[in-house]
C-alpha positions as a Markdown table, in Angstrom:
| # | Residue | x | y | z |
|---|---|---|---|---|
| 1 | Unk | 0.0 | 0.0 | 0.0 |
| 2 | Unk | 1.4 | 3.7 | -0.6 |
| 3 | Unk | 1.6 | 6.1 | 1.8 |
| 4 | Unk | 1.5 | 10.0 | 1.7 |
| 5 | Unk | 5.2 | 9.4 | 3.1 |
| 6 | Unk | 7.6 | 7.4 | 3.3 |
| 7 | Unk | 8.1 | 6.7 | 6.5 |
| 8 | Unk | 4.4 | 6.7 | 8.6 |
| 9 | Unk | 5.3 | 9.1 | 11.3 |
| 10 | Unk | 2.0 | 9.7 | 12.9 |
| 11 | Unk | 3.1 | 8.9 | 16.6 |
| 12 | Unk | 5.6 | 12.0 | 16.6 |
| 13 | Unk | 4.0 | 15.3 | 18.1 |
| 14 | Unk | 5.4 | 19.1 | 17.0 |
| 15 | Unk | 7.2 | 20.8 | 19.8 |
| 16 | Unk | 4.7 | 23.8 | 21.2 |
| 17 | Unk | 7.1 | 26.5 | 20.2 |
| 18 | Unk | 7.0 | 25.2 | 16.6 |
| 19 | Unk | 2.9 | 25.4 | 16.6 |
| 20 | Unk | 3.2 | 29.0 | 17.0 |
| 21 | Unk | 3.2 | 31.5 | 13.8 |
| 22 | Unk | 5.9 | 33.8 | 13.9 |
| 23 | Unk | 4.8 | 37.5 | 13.1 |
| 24 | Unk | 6.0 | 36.7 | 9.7 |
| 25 | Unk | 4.2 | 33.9 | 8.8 |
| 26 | Unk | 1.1 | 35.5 | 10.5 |
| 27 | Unk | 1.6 | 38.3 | 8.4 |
| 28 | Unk | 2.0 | 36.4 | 5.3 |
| 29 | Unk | -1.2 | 33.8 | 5.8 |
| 30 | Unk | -3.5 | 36.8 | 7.2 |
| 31 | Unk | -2.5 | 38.9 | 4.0 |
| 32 | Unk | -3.0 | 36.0 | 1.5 |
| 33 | Unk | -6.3 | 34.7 | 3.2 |
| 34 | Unk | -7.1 | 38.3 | 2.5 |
| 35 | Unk | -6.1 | 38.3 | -1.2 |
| 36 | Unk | -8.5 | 35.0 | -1.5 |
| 37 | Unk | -11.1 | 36.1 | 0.1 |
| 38 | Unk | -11.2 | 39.4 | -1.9 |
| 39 | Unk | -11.4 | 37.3 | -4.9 |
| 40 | Unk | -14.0 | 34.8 | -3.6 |
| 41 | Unk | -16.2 | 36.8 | -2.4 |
| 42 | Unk | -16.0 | 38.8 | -5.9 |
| 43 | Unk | -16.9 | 34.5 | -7.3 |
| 44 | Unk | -19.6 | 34.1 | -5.2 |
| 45 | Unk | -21.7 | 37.1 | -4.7 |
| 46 | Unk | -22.9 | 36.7 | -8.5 |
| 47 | Unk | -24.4 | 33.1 | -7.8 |
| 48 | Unk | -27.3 | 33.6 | -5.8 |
| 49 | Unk | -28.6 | 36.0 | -8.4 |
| 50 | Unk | -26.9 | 35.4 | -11.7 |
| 51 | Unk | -29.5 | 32.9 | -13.5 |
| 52 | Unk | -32.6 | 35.7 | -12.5 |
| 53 | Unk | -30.7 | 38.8 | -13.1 |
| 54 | Unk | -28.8 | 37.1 | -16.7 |
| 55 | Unk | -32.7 | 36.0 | -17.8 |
| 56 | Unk | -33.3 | 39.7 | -18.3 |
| 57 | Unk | -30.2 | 40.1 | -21.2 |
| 58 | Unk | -30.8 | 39.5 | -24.8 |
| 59 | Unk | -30.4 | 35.5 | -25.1 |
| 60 | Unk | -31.2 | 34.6 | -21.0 |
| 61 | Unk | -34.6 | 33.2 | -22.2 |
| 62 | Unk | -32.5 | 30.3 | -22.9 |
| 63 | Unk | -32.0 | 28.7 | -19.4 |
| 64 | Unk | -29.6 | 26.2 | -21.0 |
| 65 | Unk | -27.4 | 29.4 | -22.0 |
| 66 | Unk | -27.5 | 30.7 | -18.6 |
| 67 | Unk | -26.1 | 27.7 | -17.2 |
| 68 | Unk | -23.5 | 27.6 | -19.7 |
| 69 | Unk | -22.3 | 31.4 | -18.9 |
| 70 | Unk | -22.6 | 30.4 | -15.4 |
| 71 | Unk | -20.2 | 27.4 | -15.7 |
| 72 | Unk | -17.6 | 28.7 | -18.1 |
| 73 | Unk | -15.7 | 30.4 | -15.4 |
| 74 | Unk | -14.9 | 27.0 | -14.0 |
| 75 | Unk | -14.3 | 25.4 | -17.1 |
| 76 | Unk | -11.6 | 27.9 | -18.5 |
| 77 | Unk | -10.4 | 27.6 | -14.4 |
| 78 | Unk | -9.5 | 24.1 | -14.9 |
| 79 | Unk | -7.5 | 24.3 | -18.4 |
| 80 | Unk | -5.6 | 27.1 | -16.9 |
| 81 | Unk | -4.6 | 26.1 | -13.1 |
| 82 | Unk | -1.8 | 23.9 | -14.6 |
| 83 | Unk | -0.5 | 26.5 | -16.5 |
| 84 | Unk | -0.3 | 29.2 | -14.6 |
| 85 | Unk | 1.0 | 27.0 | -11.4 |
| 86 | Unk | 3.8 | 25.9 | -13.7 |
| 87 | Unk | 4.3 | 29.7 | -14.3 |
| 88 | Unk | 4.1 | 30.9 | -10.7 |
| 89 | Unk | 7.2 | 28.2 | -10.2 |
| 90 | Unk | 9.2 | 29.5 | -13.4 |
| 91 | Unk | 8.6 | 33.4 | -13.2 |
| 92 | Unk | 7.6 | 34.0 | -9.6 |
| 93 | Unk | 4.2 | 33.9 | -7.1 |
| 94 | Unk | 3.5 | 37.6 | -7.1 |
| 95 | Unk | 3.8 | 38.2 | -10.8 |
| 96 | Unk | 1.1 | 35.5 | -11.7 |
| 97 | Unk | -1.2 | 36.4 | -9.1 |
| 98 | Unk | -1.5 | 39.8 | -10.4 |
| 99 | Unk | -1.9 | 38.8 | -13.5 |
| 100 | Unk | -4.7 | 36.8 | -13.0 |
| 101 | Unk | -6.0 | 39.4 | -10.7 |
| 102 | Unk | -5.8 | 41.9 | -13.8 |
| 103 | Unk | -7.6 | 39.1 | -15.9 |
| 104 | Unk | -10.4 | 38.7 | -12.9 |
| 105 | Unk | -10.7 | 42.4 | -13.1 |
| 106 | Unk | -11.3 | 42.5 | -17.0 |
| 107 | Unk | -13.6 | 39.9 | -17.3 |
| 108 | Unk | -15.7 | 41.7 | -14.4 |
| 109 | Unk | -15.8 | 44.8 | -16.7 |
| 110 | Unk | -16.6 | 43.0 | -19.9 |
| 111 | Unk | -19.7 | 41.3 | -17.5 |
| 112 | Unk | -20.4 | 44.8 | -16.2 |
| 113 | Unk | -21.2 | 46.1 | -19.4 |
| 114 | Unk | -22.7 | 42.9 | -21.4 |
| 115 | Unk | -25.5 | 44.3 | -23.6 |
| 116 | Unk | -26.1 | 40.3 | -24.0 |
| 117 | Unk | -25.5 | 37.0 | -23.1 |
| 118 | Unk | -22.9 | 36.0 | -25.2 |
| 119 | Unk | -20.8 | 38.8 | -23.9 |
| 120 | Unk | -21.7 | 37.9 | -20.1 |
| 121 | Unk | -20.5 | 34.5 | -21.2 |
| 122 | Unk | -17.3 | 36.1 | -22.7 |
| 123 | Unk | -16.9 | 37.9 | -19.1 |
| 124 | Unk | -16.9 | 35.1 | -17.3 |
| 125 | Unk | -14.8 | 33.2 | -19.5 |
| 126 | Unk | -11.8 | 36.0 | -18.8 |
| 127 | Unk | -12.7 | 35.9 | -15.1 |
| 128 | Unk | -11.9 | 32.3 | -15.3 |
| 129 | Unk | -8.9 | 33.1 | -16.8 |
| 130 | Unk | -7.2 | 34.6 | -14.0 |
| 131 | Unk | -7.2 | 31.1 | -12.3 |
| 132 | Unk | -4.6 | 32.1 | -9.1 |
| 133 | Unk | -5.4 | 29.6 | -6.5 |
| 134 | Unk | -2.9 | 27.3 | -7.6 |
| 135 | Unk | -0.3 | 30.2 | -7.1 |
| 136 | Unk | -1.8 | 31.7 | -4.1 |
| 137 | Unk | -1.5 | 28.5 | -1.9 |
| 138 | Unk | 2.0 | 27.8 | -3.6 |
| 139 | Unk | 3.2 | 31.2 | -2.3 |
| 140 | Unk | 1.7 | 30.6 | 1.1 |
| 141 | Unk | 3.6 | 27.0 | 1.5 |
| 142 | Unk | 6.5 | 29.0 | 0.3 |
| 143 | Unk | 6.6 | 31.6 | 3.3 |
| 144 | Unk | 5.2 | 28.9 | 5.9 |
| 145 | Unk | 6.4 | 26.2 | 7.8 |
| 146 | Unk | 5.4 | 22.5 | 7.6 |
| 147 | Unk | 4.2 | 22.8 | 11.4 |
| 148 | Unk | 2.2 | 26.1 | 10.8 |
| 149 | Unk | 0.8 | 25.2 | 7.4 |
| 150 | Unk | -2.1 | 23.5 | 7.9 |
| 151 | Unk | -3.5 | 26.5 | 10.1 |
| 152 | Unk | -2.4 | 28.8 | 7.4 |
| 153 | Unk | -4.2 | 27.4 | 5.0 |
| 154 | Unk | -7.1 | 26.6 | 7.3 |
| 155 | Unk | -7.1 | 31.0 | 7.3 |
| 156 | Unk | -7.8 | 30.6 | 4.3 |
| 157 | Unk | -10.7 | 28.4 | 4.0 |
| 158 | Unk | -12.3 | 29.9 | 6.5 |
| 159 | Unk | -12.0 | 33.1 | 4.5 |
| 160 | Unk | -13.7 | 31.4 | 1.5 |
| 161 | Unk | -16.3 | 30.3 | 3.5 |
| 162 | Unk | -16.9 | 33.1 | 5.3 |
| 163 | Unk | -17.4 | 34.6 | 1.9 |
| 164 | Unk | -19.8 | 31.8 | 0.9 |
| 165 | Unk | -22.1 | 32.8 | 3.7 |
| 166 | Unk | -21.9 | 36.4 | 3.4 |
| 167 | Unk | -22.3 | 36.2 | -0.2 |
| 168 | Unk | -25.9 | 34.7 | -0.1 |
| 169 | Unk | -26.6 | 37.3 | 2.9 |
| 170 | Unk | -25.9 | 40.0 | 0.5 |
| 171 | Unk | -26.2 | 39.0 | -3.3 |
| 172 | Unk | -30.4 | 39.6 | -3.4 |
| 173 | Unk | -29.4 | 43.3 | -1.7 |
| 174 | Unk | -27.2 | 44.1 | -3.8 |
| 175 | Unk | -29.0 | 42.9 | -7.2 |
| 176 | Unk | -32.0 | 44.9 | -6.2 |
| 177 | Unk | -29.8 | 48.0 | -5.6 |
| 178 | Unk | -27.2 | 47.7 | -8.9 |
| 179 | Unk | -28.2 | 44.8 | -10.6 |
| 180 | Unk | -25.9 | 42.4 | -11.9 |
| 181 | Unk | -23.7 | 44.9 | -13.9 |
| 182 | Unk | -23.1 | 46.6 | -11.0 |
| 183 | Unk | -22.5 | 43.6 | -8.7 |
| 184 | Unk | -20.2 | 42.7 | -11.7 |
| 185 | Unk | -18.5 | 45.7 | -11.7 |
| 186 | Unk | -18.0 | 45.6 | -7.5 |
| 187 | Unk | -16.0 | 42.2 | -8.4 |
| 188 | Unk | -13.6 | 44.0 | -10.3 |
| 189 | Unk | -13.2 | 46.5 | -7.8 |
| 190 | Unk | -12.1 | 43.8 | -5.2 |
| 191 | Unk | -9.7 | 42.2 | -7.3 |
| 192 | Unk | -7.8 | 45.6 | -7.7 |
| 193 | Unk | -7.8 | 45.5 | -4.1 |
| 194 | Unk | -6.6 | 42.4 | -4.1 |
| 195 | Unk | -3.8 | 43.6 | -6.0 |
| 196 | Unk | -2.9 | 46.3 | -4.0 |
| 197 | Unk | -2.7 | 43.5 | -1.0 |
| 198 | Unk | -0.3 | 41.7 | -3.2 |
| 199 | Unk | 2.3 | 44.3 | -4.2 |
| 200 | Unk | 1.9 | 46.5 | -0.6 |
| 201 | Unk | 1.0 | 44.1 | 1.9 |
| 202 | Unk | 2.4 | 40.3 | 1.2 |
| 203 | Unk | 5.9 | 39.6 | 2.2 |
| 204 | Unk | 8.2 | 39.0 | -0.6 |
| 205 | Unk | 8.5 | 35.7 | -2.0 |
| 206 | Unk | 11.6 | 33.4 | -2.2 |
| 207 | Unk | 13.6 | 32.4 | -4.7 |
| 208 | Unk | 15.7 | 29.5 | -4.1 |
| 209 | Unk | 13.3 | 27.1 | -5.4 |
| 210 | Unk | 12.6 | 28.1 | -9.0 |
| 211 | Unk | 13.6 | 26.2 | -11.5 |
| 212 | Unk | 15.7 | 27.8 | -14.5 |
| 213 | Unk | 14.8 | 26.2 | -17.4 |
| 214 | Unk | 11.1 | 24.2 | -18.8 |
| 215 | Unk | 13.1 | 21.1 | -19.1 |
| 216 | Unk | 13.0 | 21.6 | -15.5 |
| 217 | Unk | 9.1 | 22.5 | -15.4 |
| 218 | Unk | 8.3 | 19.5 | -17.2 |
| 219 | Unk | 10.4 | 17.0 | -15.0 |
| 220 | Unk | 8.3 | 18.6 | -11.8 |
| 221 | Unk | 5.1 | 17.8 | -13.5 |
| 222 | Unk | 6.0 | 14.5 | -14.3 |
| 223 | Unk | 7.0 | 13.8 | -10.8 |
| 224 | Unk | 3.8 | 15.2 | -9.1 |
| 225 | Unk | 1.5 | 13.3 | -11.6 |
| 226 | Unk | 3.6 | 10.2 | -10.6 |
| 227 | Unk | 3.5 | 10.7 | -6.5 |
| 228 | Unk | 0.8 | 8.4 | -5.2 |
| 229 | Unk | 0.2 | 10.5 | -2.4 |
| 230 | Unk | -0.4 | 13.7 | -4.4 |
| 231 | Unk | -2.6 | 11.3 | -6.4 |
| 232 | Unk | -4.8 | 10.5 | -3.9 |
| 233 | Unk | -5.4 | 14.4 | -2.7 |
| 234 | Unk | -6.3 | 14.8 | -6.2 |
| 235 | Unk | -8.9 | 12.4 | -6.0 |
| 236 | Unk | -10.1 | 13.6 | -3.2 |
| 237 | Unk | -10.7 | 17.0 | -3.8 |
| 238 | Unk | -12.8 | 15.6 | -7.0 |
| 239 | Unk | -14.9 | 13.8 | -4.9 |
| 240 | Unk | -15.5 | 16.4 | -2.3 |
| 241 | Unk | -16.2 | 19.5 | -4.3 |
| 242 | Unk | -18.2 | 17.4 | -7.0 |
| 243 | Unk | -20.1 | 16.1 | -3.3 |
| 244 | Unk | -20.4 | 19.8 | -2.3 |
| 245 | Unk | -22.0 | 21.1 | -5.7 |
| 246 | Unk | -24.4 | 18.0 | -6.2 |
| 247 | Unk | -26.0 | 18.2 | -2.7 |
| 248 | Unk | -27.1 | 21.7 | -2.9 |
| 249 | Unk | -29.1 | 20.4 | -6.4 |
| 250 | Unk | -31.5 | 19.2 | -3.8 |
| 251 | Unk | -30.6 | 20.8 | 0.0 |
| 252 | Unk | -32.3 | 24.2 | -1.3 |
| 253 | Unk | -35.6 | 22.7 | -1.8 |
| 254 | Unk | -35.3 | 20.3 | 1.2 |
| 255 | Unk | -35.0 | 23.7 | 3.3 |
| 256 | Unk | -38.0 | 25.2 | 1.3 |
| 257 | Unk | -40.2 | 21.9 | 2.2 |
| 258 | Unk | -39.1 | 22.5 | 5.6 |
| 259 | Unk | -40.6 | 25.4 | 6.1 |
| 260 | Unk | -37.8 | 28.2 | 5.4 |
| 261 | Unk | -38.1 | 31.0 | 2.1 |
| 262 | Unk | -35.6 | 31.6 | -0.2 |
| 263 | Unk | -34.6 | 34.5 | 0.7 |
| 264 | Unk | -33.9 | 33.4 | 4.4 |
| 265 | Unk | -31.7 | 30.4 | 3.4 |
| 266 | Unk | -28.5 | 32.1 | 4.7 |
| 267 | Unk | -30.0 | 32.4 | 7.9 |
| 268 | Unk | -29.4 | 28.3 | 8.2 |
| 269 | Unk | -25.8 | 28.3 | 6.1 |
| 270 | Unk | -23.9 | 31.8 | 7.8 |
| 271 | Unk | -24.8 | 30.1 | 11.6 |
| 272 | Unk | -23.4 | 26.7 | 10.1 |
| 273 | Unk | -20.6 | 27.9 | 8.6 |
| 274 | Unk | -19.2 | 30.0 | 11.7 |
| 275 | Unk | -20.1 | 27.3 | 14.0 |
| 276 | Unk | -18.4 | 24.7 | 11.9 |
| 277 | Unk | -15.1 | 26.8 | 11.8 |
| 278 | Unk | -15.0 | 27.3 | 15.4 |
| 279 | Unk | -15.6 | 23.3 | 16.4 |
| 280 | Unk | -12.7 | 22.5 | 13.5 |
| 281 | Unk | -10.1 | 24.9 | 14.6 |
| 282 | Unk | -10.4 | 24.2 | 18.5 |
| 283 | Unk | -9.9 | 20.2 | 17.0 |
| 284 | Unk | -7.8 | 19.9 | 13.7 |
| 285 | Unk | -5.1 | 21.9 | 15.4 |
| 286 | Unk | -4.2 | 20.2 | 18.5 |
| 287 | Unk | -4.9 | 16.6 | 16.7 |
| 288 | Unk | -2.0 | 17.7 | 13.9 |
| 289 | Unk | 0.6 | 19.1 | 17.2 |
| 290 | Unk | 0.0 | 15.7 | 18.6 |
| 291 | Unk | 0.6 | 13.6 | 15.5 |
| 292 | Unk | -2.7 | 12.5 | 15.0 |
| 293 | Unk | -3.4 | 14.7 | 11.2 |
| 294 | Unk | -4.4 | 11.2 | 9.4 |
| 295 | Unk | -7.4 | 10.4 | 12.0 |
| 296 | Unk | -8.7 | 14.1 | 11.8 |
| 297 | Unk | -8.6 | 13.2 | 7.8 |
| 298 | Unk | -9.9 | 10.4 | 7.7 |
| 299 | Unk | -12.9 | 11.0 | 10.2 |
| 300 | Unk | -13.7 | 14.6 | 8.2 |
| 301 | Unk | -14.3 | 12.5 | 5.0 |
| 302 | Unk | -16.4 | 10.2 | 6.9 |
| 303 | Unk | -18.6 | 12.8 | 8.7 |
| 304 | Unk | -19.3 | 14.4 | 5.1 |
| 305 | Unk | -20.6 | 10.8 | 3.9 |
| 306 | Unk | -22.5 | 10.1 | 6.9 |
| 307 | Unk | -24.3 | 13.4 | 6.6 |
| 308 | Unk | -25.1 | 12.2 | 2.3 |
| 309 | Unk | -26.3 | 8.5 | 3.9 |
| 310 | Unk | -28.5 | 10.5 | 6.2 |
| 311 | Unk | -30.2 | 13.0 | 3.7 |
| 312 | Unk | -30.4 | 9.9 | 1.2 |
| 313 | Unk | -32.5 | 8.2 | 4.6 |
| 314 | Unk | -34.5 | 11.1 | 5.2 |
| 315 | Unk | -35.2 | 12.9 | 2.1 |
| 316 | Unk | -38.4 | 11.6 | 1.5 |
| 317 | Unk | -39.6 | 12.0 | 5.2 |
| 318 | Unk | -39.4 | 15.9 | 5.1 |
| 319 | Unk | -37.0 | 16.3 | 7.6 |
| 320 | Unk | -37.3 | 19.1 | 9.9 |
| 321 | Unk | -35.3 | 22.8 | 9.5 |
| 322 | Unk | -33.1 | 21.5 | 12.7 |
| 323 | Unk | -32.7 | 18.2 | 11.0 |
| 324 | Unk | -31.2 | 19.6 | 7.9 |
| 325 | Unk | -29.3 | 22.2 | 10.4 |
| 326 | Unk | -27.6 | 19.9 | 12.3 |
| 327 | Unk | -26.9 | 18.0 | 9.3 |
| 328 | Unk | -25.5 | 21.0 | 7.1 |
| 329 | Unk | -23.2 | 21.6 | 10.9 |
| 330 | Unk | -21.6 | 18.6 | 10.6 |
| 331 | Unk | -21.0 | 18.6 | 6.7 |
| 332 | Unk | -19.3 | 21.8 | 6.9 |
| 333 | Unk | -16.6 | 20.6 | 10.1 |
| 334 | Unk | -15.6 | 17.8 | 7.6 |
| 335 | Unk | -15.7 | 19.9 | 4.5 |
| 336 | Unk | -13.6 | 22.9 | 6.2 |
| 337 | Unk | -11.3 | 20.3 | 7.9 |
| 338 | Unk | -10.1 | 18.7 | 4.6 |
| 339 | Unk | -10.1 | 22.6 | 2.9 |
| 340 | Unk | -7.6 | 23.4 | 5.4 |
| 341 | Unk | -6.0 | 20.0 | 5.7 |
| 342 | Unk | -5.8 | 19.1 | 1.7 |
| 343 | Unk | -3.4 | 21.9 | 0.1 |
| 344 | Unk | -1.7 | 21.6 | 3.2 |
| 345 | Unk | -0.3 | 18.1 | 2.5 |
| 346 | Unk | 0.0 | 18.9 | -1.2 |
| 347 | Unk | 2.3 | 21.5 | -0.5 |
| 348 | Unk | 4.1 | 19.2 | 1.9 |
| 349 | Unk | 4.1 | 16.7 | -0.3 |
| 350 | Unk | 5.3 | 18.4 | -3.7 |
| 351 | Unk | 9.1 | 19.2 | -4.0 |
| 352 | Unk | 9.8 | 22.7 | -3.7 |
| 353 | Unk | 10.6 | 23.0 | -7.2 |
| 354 | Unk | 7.3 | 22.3 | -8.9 |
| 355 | Unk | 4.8 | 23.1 | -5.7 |
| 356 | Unk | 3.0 | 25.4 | -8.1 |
| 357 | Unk | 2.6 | 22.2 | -10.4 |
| 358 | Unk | 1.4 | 20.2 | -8.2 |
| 359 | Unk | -1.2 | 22.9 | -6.8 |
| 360 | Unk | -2.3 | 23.4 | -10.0 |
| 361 | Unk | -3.1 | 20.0 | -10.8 |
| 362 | Unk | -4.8 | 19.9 | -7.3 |
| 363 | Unk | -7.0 | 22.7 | -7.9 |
| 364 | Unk | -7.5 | 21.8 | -11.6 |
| 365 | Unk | -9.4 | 18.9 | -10.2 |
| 366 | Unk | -10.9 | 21.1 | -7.7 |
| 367 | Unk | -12.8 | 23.0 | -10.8 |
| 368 | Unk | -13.2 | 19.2 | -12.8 |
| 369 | Unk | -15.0 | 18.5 | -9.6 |
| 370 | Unk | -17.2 | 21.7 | -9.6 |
| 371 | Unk | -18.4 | 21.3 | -13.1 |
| 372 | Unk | -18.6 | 17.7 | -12.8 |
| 373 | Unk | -20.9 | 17.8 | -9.7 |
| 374 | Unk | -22.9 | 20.6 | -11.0 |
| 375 | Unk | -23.8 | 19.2 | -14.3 |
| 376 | Unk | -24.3 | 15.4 | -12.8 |
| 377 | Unk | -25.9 | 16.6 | -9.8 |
| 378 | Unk | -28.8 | 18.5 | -11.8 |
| 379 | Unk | -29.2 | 15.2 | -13.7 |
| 380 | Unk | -29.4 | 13.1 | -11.0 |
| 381 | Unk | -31.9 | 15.6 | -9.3 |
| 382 | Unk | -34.1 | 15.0 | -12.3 |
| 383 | Unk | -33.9 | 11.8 | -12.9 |
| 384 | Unk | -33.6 | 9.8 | -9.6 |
| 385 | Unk | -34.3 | 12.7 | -7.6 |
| 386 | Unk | -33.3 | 13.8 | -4.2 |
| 387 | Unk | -32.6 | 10.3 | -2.7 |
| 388 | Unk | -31.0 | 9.0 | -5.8 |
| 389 | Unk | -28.8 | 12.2 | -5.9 |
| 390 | Unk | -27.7 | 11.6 | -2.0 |
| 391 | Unk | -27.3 | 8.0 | -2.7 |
| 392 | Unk | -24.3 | 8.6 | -5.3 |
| 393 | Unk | -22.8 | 11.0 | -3.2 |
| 394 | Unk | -22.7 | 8.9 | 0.0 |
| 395 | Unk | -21.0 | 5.9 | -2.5 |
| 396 | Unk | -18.7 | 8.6 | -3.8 |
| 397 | Unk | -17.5 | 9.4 | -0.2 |
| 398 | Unk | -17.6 | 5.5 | 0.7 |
| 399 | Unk | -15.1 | 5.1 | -1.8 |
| 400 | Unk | -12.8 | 7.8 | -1.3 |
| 401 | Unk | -12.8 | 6.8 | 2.2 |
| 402 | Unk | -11.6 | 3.5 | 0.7 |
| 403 | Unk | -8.8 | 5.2 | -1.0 |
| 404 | Unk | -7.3 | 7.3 | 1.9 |
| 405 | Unk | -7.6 | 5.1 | 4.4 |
| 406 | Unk | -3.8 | 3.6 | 4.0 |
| 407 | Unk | -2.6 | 7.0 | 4.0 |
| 408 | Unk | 0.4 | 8.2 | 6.6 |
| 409 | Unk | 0.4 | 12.1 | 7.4 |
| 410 | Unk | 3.9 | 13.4 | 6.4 |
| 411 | Unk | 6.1 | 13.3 | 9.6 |
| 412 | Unk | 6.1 | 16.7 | 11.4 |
| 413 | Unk | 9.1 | 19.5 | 11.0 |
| 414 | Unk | 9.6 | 22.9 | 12.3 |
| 415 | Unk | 12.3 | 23.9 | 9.7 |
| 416 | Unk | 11.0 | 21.9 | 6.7 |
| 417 | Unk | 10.3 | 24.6 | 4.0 |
């Protein structure tokens, strides 16, 4: 069986002083958390409105050509994580990021002014284009520790969920106050700010890893497409954001049956979210200092897949708005545990050299996932329905549960960079 290491060091425990951020590395993971969030909140505070708000262009009668300008950001996303990971190792972190920030910004201003749909569509093709994540995390494994890491990027999950929530709190506001042009054209806004957070406000980067030539680039790839452990992550994040996508097909209308409007859903999620933050940080944490990151894994991806065998059991028995809350609780501890936990090992797995590689094929599977679970998911939903749609997802996590389990967390180090 492969491991995630080669040598299963579980049993050892980081010293306490070495499970402390220095200033730097606070400054570093609050500033690139920031930089994220910026950008994800710019993402996500179209979604709750776009398909209404886009119906009201020349072409959004078409509800399949909605879909389509909804999704494309995700699909040009996934050609281009690879790419511009490879980049971020060849030519530098901060460079790439602000080119795809610049990119994000454009493609908010060709959406801001779309007299039609095909031009929206366009928009969010460019915004795809900008596809940083890969680079982001890459730069934050650069200026982190192995021992801190996993809380750095947990900052940065949280952000993005915290951004999730807020997003559907104020989406339906904002629409009725700007519309989506103007919502469109706040996105762009953000990622200048994020910008600015990049050149003024980020530490620099380092240097010592980048590799001089693409003979070099191509080697790295070829190594993280051949690491078993990096492997597995990749099929996990698959799994879990296809999991994630599919399940809100059916948990909207699940909430509606239970009694709660539309328009109130966030009331459920925002309360969720936050909760589920604080229960993983005051657990993750202390189970990685005491060498025990491989049981937090493995029991986050089995929360997520109870929580799919228990909406597949009730979801033709109306269950009740605390049901589904305590349910939608637990999902998001597992999902924001493996969030932080995921690019975490990736980066600790990668060689230095070609950690923007093997981010980028990490969160090129992350956007394969999204689409994947978006456009199954809706089929699902209208073919088998709720239960059938829960069903798949509680085999999906059955069998990536199946996968990890031989895994061994990579052996803990305060100096490993």
């Amino acid at each position: 069986m492969s491991t995630l290491s080669p040598s299963p060091a579980n049993a050892a425990t980081t010293p306490p002083d070495a499970a402390r951020m220095t200033p730097a590395e606070r400054r570093a993971s609050a500033s690139l958390a920031l930089v994220f969030a910026l950008r994800m909140l710019g993402l996500f505070i179209v979604l709750p409105v776009f398909a209404l708000e886009a119906a009201r262009l020349p072409g959004g009668e078409d509800a399949a050509r909605v879909g389509f300008a909804m999704g494309l950001y995700g699909l040009t996303q996934a050609f281009l994580q690879i790419p511009l990971g490879l980049a971020s190792d060849r030519f530098g972190r901060k460079p790439v990021i602000v080119a795809g920030l610049l990119l994000f910004a454009l493609g908010s201003g060709i959406a801001a002014w779309a007299p039609d749909l095909t031009w929206l569509a366009i928009g969010r093709a460019v915004q795809g284009a900008g596809a940083i994540s890969a680079a982001v995390t890459a730069f934050l494994a650069d200026v982190t520790r192995d021992s801190v890491r996993t809380k750095a990027m947990a900052m940065v999950g949280a952000s993005i969920a915290l951004m999730f929530a807020l997003s559907l709190v104020l989406a339906p506001a904002l629409a009725a106050w700007v519309g989506l042009s103007g919502i469109f054209a706040l996105t762009g806004a953000l990622a200048l700010l994020a910008i600015a957070v990049v050149i003024w406000v980020a530490p620099p980067e380092p240097r010592e890893h980048r590799p001089s030539d693409m003979q070099q680039l191509r080697a790295g790839l070829a190594e993280v497409l051949r690491h078993r452990g990096l492997l597995r992550l990749n099929l996990g994040v698959f799994v879990l954001h296809a999991v994630q996508l599919a399940m809100w097909m059916a948990v909207p209308a699940l909430l509606v049956a239970a009694g709660l409007p539309k328009a109130d859903h966030a009331h459920v999620y925002l309360p969720a979210v936050v909760a589920s933050l604080l229960v993983m940080g005051g657990v993750l944490f202390p189970m990685e200092r005491r060498g025990r990151l491989r049981a937090a894994f493995l029991i986050a991806i089995a929360l997520i897949g109870a929580v799919q065998f228990a909406l597949w059991a009730l979801a033709d028995a109306s269950p009740s708005l605390w049901t589904l809350g305590g349910l939608l609780f637990v999902f998001f501890i597992g999902f924001n545990t493996l969030e932080a936990s995921q690019p975490s090992l990736v980066s600790k797995l990668a060689p230095a050299h070609a950690r923007g590689a093997a981010l980028g094929v990490y969160n090129t599977l992350q956007s394969v996932g999204f689409f994947v679970g978006g456009a199954v998911g809706g089929w699902l939903a209208r073919a088998h329905g709720a239960p059938g749609l829960f069903a798949v997802c509680a085999v999906a996590m059955l069998v990536w549960l199946m996968v990890a389990w031989p895994m061994q967390a990579p052996p803990p180090s305060a100096a490993r960079r």
